[in-house]
C-alpha positions in Angstrom: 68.1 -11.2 69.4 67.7 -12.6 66.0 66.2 -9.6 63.6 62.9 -9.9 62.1 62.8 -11.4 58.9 61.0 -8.9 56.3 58.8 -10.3 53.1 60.4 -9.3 49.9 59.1 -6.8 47.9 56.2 -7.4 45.5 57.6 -8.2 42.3 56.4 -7.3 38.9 54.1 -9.8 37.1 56.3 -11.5 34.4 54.8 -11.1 31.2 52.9 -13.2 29.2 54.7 -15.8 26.8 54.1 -16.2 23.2 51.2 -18.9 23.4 49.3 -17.3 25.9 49.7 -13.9 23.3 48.7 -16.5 20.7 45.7 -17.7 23.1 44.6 -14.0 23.7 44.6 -13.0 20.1 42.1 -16.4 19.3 39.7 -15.4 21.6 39.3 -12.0 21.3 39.4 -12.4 17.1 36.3 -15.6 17.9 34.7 -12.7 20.1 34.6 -10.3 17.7 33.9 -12.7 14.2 30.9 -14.6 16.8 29.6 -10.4 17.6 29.9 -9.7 13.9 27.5 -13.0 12.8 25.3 -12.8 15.4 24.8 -8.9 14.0 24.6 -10.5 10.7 21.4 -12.7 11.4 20.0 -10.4 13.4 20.2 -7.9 10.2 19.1 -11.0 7.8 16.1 -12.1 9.4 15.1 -8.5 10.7 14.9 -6.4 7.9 12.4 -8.4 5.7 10.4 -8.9 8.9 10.2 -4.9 8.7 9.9 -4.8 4.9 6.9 -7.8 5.4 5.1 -5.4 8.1 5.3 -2.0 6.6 4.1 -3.9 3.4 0.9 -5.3 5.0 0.5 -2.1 6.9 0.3 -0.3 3.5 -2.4 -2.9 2.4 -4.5 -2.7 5.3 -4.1 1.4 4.9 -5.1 0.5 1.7 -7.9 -1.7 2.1 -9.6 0.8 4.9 -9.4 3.8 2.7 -11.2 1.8 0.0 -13.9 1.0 2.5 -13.9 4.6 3.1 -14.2 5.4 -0.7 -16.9 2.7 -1.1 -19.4 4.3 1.2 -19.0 8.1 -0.5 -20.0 6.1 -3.5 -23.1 4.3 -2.2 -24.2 7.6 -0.5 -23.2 9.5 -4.0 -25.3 6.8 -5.6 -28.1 7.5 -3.3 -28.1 11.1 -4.2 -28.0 11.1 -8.3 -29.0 7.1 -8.9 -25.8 6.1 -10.3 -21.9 6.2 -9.2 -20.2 8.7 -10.8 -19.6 9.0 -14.4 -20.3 11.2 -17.6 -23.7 12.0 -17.1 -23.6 12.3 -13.0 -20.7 14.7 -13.6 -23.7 17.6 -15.2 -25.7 16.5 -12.6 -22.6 17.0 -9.9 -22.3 20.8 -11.8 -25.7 21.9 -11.8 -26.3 20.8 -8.1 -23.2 22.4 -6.4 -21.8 24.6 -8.8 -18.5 23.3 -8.2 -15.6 24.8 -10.0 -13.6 21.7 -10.6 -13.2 20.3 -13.9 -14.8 16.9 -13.6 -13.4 14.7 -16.2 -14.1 11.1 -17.1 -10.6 9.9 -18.1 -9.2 9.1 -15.1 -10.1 7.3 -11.6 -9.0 11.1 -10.1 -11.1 13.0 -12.1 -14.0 11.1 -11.7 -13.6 10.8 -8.0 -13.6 14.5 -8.0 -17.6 14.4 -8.0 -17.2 12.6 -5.0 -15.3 16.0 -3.6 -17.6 18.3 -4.9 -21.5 16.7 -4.4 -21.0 13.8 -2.4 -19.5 13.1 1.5 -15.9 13.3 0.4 -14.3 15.7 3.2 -11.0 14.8 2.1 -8.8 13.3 -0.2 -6.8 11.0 2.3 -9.2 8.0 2.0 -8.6 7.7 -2.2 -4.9 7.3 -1.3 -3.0 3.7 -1.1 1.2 3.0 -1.4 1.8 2.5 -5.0 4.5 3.1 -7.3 2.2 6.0 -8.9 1.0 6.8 -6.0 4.0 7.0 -2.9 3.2 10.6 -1.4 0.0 11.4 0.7 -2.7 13.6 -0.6 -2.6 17.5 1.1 -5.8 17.6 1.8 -6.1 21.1 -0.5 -8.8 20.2 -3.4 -10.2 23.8 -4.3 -8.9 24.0 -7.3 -7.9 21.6 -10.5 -4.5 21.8 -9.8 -4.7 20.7 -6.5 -8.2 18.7 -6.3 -6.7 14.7 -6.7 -3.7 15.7 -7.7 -1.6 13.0 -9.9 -0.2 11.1 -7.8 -2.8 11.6 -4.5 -5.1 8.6 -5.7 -4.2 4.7 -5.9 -7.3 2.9 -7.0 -8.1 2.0 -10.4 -12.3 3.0 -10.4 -14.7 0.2 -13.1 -17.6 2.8 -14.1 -20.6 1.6 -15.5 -21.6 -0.3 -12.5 -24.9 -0.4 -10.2 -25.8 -1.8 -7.1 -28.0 -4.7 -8.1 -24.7 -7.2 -8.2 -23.4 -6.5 -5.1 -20.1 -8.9 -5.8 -19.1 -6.8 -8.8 -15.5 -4.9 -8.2 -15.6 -1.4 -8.1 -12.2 -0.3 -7.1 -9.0 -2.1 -7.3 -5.5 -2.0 -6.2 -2.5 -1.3 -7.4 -3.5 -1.8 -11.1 -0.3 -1.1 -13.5 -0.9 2.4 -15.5 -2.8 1.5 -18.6 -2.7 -2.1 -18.0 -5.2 -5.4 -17.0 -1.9 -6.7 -15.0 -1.4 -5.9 -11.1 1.9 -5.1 -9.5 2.9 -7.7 -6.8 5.6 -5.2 -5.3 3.6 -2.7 -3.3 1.4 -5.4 -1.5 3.8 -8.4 -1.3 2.3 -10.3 -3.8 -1.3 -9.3 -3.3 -4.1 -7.0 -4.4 -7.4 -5.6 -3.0 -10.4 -5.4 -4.1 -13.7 -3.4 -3.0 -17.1 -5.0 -4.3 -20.4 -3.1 -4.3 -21.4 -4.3 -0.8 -18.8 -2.6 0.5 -16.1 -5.5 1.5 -12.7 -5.3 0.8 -11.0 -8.6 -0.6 -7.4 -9.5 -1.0 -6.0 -11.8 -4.0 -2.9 -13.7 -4.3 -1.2 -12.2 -7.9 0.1 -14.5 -10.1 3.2 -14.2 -12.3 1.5 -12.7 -15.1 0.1 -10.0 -12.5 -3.0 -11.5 -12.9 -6.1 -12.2 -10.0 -7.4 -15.4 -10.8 -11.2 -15.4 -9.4 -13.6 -18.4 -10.9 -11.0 -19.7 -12.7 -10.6 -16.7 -14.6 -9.1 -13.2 -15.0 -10.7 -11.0 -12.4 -11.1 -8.7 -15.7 -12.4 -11.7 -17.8 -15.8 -10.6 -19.5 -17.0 -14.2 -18.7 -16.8 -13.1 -15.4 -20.6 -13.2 -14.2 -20.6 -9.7 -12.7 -19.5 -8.3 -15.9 -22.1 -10.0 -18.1 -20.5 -10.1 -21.0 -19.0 -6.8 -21.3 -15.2 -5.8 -20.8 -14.7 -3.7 -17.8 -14.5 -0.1 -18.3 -11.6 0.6 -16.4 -10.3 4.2 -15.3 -6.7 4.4 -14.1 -5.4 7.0 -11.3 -3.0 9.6 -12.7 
């Protein structure tokens, strides 16, 4: 009988020549160069969409807490006849007997009347993201140190005004220190506004910082709401 015949062994897989090395090398380096620009994109196009969303997230903050602001200083008005200023600030002393220091030189030290004799619970709603301004308030205003602390308060307060023009501006946002110019970085390019009625309105800034409103500077004494008169303006510390 003839003897089965038996397969041959497995053999080992030869391996691979130089081109298909060559070929391997291609793909794996257009893998890795395709990973890295897709990553790229993905990085290019994301992060300003973050930066773009945080930043109107900070203006909308911005533009509620002003809301908030505005109706302690209609129910302040309500109470002593006026929003504060020098002469509400004896008023604020004499009904309360506050211990604050309420001074007239700043947006901070004025609001602190608002602390002391009107409905402000808190300091949250005076905050808004600005460069002056980039921490929250604590929430601890017993004392002058700590009461609207530099820093805890973002809007630039106009005193003088009353409620008979209910389109003047009362509060604005984010006014450089010391200066009739806005800064276009904290809002993207834009700045708020509260009027005596109570609404919030946001502004395209030019590249002057300017808000352009009637055809003039929002801070234009031509301005009809001023009549006439520059704005007194009081800056947060």
């Amino acid at each position: 009988m003839t003897a089965l015949t038996q397969p041959p062994p497995n053999l080992p897989t030869p391996p691979p020549d130089r081109e298909a090395l060559r070929f391997r090398r291609k793909a794996a380096r257009i893998w890795w160069l395709g990973g890295i620009s897709i990553g790229f994109c993905l990085l290019v196009i994301g992060v300003p969409l973050v930066l773009r969303q945080r930043s109107n997230a900070d203006m909308s903050e911005a533009m509620g807490n002003m809301r908030s602001v505005g109706m302690m200083l209609l129910e302040f008005d309500n109470e002593y006849g006026e929003f504060p200023n020098a002469t509400t600030a004896a008023d604020v002393k004499k009904a309360t007997a506050t211990t604050l220091t309420l001074g007239t030189w700043s947006s901070n030290q004025l609001f602190r009347q608002l602390l002391a004799g009107g409905g402000g619970k808190s300091e949250k709603p005076f905050w808004a993201k600005t460069a002056i301004s980039p921490r929250k308030p604590d929430d601890i205003f017993n004392t002058d140190a700590t009461a609207l602390a530099p820093g805890e308060c973002g809007f630039a307060y106009i005193v003088g005004q009353n409620t008979f023009d209910l389109e003047t501006p009362l509060l604005v946002a984010p006014l450089l220190p010391g200066k009739l110019a806005f800064d276009p970085k904290p809002f993207k390019g834009m700045a708020v506004v509260l009027q005596i009625d109570n609404s919030v309105r946001s502004y395209p800034i030019d590249k002057h910082g300017r808000v352009i409103l009637n055809g003039l500077n929002l801070f234009d004494p031509r301005q009809p709401f001023w009549k006439g008169k520059t704005p007194d303006i009081k800056w947060p510390e």
